[in-house]
N, C-alpha and C positions, 0 to 999 in steps of 0.2 A: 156837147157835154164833155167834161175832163172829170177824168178818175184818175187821181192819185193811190197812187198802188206800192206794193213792194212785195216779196214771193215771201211771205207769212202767214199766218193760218187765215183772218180776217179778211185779207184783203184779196184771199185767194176763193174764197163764195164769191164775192161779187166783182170779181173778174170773171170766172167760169160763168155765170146769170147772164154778164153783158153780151158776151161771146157768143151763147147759147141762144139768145132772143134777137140775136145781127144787130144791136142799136147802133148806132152813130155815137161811137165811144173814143174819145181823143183820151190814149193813155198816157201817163205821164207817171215815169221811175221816179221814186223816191229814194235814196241813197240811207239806210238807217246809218250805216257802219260811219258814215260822215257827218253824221247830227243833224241832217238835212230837214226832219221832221221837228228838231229844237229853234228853227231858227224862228226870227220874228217875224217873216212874211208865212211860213206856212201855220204856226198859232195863232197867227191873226183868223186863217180858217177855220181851224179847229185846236181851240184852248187846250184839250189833253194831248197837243202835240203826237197823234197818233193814226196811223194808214187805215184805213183808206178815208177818202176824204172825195164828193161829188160837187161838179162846179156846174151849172145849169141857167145859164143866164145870170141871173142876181140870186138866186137860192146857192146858197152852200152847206151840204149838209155830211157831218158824221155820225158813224153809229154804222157799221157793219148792214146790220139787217132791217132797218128805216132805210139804207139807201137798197138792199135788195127791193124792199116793197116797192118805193117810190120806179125802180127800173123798170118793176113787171108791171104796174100801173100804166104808167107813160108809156109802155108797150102796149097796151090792151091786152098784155099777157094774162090767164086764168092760173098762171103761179104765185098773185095774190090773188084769190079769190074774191070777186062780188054779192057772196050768198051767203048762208049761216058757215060754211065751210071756213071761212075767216079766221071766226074765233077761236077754233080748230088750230090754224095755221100760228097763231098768234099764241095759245097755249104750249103749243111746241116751241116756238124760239124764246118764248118765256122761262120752261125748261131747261133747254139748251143753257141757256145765260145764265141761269143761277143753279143748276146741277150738272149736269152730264160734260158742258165744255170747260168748267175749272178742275174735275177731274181729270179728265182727256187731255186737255192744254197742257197740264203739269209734267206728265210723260213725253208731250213733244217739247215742252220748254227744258226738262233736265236733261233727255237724250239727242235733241238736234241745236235746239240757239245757245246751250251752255256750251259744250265743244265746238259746236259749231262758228258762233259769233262773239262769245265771252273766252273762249280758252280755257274752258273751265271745267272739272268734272263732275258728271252728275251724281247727285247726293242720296244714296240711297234710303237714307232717314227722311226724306220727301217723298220719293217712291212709293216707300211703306207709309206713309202715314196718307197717301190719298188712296191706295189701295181698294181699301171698303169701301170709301164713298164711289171708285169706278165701276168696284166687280157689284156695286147696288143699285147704283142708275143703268149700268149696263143688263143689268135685270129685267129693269122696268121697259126697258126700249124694247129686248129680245122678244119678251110677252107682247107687247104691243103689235111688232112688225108678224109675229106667226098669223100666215093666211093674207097675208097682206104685199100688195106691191109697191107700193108708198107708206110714209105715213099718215096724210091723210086720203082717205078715200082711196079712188083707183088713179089718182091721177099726179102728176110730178109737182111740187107745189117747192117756198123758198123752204118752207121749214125742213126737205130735206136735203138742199143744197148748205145750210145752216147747222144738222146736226151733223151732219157726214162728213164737215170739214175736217176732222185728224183723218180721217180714217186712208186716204190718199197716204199716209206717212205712217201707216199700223205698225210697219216692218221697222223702221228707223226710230220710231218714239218706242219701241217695244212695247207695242197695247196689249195687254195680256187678253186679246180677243180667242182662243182656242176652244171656248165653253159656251161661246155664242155664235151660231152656223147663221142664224135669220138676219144679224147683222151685217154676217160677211155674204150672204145671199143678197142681202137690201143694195151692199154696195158694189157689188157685182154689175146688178141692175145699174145704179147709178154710170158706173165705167164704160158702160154701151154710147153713153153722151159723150161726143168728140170735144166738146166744151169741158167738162168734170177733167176729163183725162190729160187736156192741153190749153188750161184758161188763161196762160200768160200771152200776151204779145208776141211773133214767134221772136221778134230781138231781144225778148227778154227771156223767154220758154227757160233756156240754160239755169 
């Protein structure tokens, strides 16, 4: 298998998953800062021109957390689950995707890839305007995770190597997490995984 990767929020779940579960994973850098995902042999993989990208014989698939499933799968891992716990799993990154990582994202996109890869500074007029919808899905997670070691059930599942992706970067995206303890407990937890802490390649780790 080949995992097209690059140290971005996306591509960094399912680095840390592959790492985590020892698959037989042939990584392969993608250069953003060199258009390396615009060209024509890597859109031929994936039309949105964007990381991470799974090559598996003749299957080629994108999509961040279709290729997490499809790893823990092909592992026989129960970090996609076989039982009613699924749908479970699948409500969460359903979530994730359409509330909690467009707020979240926005913080890491204005405070680390605008200076960081654009030269740009972050706008505080986008700040504030995703604000509410952070400090409100961050609500909904905080209640959810009290009394809880995971998100689902008792046990480690993608959905939360999926929502937890800013949270490695709280300090640098400035996530205004200080009003939520269960999150920074949940991902405390998480930090104990030698994978969550060190999912790149070590020639890439930098």
């Amino acid at each position: 298998m080949k995992l097209y990767y690059s140290n971005t929020l996306n591509p960094r779940k399912v680095c840390a998953l592959a790492q985590h579960l020892q698959l037989p994973v042939e990584f392969i850098w993608v250069e953003l800062g060199k258009g390396e995902h615009l060209s024509p042999a890597f859109r031929a993989m994936n039309p949105n021109a964007k990381v991470p990208v799974l090559v598996d014989d003749d299957l080629v698939l994108w999509e961040s957390n279709a290729i997490m499933c499809y790893l823990a799968e092909k592992a026989g891992s129960d970090l996609w689950p076989s039982d009613k716990r699924r749908i479970e799993v699948m409500r969460w990154l359903m979530w994730d995707a359409t509330e909690f990582a467009p707020a979240a994202g926005t913080f890491y996109f204005e405070h680390i890839i605008k200076p960081g890869f654009l030269q740009r500074e972050a706008d505080p007029a986008e700040i504030a305007r995703v604000m509410p919808n952070f400090e409100r899905y961050a609500g909904v997670l905080e209640a959810h995770l009290k009394g809880r070691k995971y998100l689902v059930g008792d046990a480690l599942t993608v959905a939360d190597f999926a929502v937890a992706i800013t949270l490695p970067y709280a300090e640098k995206a400035r996530l205004p997490l200080d009003g939520f303890p269960e999150i920074r407990r949940w991902h405390d937890r998480l930090n104990q995984l030698p994978a969550w802490r060190e999912p790149f390649p070590a020639s890439r780790a930098a």
